[in-house]
C-alpha positions, 0 to 999 in steps of 0.5 A: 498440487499440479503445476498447472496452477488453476488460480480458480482452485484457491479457495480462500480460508473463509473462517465462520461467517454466514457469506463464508459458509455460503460460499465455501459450500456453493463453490467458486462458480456461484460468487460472481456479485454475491460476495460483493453485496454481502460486504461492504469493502471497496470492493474494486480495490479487489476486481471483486466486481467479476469474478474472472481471474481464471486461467493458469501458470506454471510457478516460476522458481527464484531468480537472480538475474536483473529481469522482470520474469513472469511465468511462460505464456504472460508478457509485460509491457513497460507503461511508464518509468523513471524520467518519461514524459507524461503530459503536454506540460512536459512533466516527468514519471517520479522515482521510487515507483510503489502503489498503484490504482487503476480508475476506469475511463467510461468503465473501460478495462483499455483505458484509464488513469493509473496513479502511482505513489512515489517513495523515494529517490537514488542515486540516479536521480539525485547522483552522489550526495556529500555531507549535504544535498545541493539546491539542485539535488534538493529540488530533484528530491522534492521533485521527483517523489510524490505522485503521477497521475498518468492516463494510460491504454491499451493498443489494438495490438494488446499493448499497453502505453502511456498518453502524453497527451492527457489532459488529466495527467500530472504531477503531485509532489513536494511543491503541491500545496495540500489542504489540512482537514480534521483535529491538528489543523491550525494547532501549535504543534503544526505552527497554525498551518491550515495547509501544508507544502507538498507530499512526499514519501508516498508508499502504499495506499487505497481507493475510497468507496467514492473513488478517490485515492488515500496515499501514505507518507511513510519515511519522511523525516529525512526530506522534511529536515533536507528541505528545512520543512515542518516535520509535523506536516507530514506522516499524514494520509493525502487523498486526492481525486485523479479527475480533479486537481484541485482536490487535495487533502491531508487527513489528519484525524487518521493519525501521522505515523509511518503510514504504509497504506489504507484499506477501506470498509464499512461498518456493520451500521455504515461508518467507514472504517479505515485501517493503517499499518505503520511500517516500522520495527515496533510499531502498531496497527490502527483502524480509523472509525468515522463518527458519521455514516456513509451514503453512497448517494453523496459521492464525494461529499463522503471525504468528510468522514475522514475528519472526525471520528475515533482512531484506535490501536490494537491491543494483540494480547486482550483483544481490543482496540483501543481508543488513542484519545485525549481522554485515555492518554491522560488516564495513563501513568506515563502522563499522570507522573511526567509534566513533559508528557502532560504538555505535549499532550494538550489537546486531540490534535496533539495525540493525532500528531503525536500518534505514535507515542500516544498509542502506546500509552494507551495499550498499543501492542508494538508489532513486527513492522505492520506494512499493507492491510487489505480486507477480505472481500469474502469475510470481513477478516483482516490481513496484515503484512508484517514484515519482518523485525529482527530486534525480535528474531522475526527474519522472515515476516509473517501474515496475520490475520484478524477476525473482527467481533462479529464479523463486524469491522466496526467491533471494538474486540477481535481475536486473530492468527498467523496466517501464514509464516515467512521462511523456507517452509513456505518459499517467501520471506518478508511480505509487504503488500497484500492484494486479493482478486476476485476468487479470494486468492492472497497476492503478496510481493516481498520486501527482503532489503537490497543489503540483504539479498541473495545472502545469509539466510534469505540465499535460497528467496533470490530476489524479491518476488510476486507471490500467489498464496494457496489458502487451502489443501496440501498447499495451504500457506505455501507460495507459489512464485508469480514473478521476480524482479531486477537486481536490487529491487522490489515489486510494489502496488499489484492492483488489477484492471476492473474485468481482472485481464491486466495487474499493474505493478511497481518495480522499485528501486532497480540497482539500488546498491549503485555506487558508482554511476558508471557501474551500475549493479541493475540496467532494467528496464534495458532500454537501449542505451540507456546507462541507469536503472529505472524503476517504473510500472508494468502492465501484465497481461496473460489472465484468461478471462 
């Protein structure tokens, strides 16, 4: 394959499906729209709306310099980092920068508010902890993890900046009070709560067909019990709107678990379908159907299919999603032979809450770390991130892919393959999230541990990385490396601009081994004397249209 690497080449392994075939046979050219219409996908989680990321890169080779390296003829500017102003209010950019979503001020691809998910923080934020968190390190931890709404723009000089001046800029964190919506508001096992303090541990995420935001808490029991809070008020699904700021929910009928993001489609009858990955060794893979169906015409007002409808696991080995219901936990051995079991599990809620045993009673199949989903935006078919799990020897990770009934996100029964298999063979390791653009060329960023990295077997990956994934031809699953972060990092959150002219990305977690604030083992984004890391957002630009 030629180094000049024509992104418009990639044809996208598009299975049997009628849009499939249609494509595969028309060519590239003609898919402007026309897939769009066939699928029900949010489909501006994609870009899929233009069909114009073209241009070309050269591939870059890995890295272990502590720098943001893109291919020659691309920039990046810093949009926002770690402690940047981003409102009148004064507020401050949080830490442990992941998923981001662009939304469009007057359909602008110039202009618009840019949500940011953040994770966790580090030394830089918090400074050495001893056997406790003080008040001051409590509040910064609650603080500073969460979400920025942030509005930026960019320049006549081709620059993008951050607007500290907006009126929609804010942040979302730990002290926000958020409404409790579906089967565990106001149970026991939640203390009766109708709404919950804050948001926390926010990783991935995705964009709704009404255009809101779904963010994900994933590790959150560490903060819960620092800051004395009910751990059973957290692990949900938060969804807010960036244009309102009193719209704030936690959707607790998608289940609470280690939540890495949502994707969003529709069934073949119009339910919305939502599917979820729980990033943890052994965990499952979930899809949410909603008992209702979806009209566009009710925008908004839509929110309200997430607060009933069935959660289901996937069973890998038969095929079939199973319902995590009150009915089939009680069908099971588990909860026929221990009384423990019979009273945790007493009604819906309580299996919602408790969703992660509750999936395994009832057939769940424990994977390697299922992290970011996303939905073809040709086919239907679903890919997961698995990441890694070496309690099974899985160092690499791996990409599944699932192929629905059908070609019906709504099916009860699938069949999948690997997709694509981290390690040498294929020039990643470890894949976390998963974006696709609008020529249906797979965007993986990787998530090799900053203890991990640079040593043993991941020696020859370097740093972690931006991937673009060739899914057809001599180079078909093999990666092409778009970019490489700092020293102790990872890239997170790839989300493109509507017209596909500009990828925002995460860099995480920069000098993350830190130990000693006066040496610290990363600097970027290298702003002049400046003595910590800071993670924050990139805008890269560069794609011919």
């Amino acid at each position: 394959m030629s180094n000049n690497m024509d992104r418009k080449t990639f044809l996208s392994y598009l299975g049997t499906g009628a849009a499939a075939l249609a494509v595969a046979s028309a060519g590239l050219g003609t898919l402007e729209g026309k897939a769009s219409a066939a699928t029900g996908n949010a489909n501006h989680l994609f870009g899929f709306k233009t069909n114009k990321v073209s241009g070309y890169f050269d591939p870059i080779t890995p890295s272990k310099e502590d720098k943001l390296i893109v291919p020659k003829n691309f920039k990046y500017d810093v949009v926002a980092a770690y402690g940047d102003v981003i409102n009148p209010a004064g507020e401050k950019f949080g830490s442990g920068a992941d998923y981001n979503a662009f939304f469009p001020i007057k359909d602008s691809s110039t202009r618009g508010l840019l949500v940011t998910n953040h994770e966790y923080t580090t030394i830089f934020q918090l400074g050495p902890v001893g056997d406790a968190m003080t008040a001051e390190q409590l509040h910064s931890n609650l603080y500073n993890q969460g979400m920025s709404v942030t509005e930026v723009y960019r320049d006549e000089d081709g620059t993008w900046k951050l607007d500290p001046t907006s009126a929609y800029a804010r942040r979302i964190n730990g002290y926000t009070t958020f409404q409790l919506t579906g089967p565990a508001k106001g149970i026991p096992a939640l203390k009766n709560a109708t709404t919950a303090q804050g948001t926390f541990a926010n990783c991935s995420g995705g964009v709704t067909l009404w255009n809101t935001v779904l963010s994900c808490e994933e590790n959150f029991a560490e903060t819960a019990a620092a800051s004395k809070l009910t751990d059973t008020h957290y692990g949900w699904v938060v969804e807010v709107d960036p244009f309102d700021k009193t719209y704030l929910k936690k959707h607790t009928a998608l289940g609470r678990f280690n939540h890495e993001n949502t994707a969003m489609g529709l069934a073949a009858d119009g339910r919305v379908v939502v599917y979820m990955g729980d990033d943890k060794k052994d965990a499952c893979v979930y899809k949410f159907i909603s008992k209702g169906k979806y009209n566009a015409s009710a925008g908004r007002f839509n929110s309200a299919l997430l607060e009933e409808g069935t959660l289901y696991v996937a069973n890998l080995k038969s095929g079939k999603w199973a319902p995590v219901t009150l009915d089939e936990v009680k069908k099971s051995k588990t909860y026929a032979e221990k009384s423990d079991v019979q009273k945790k599990f007493a009604s819906l809620g309580d299996v919602v809450t408790y969703c992660q045993e509750a999936a395994l009673l009832v057939g769940g199949t424990p994977t390697d770390r299922p992290e970011d989903i996303e939905i073809s935006p040709f086919d239907n078919t679903v890919f997961i991130a698995h990441t890694n799990n070496d309690n099974h020897g899985n160092i690499h990770g791996h990409i599944t892919r699932i192929f629905e009934a059908n070609n019906d996100l709504g099916a009860l029964e699938f069949d999948f393959e690997i997709f694509a298999a981290g390690g040498r063979q294929s020039g990643f390791s470890s894949p976390d999230n998963l974006a696709f653009d609008s020529n249906g060329n797979l965007w993986v960023v990787t998530d090799i541990s900053s203890s991990s990295q640079n040593k043993g077997v991941h020696k020859s990956f370097m740093n972690n990385g931006l991937f673009v994934i060739p899914t057809s031809g001599s180079a078909k699953g093999k990666a092409l490396q778009f970019a490489s972060a700092p020293t102790d990092s990872e890239l997170t959150g790839p989300f493109f601009t509507p017209d596909e002219s500009t990828l925002f990305l995460s860099v995480q977690h920069p000098g993350e081994n830190t130990s000693d604030l006066s040496k610290p083992t990363s600097l970027w984004p290298h702003r002049q004397g400046d003595k910590i890391a800071r993670c924050g957002v990139v805008a890269i630009s560069g794609f011919k249209l």
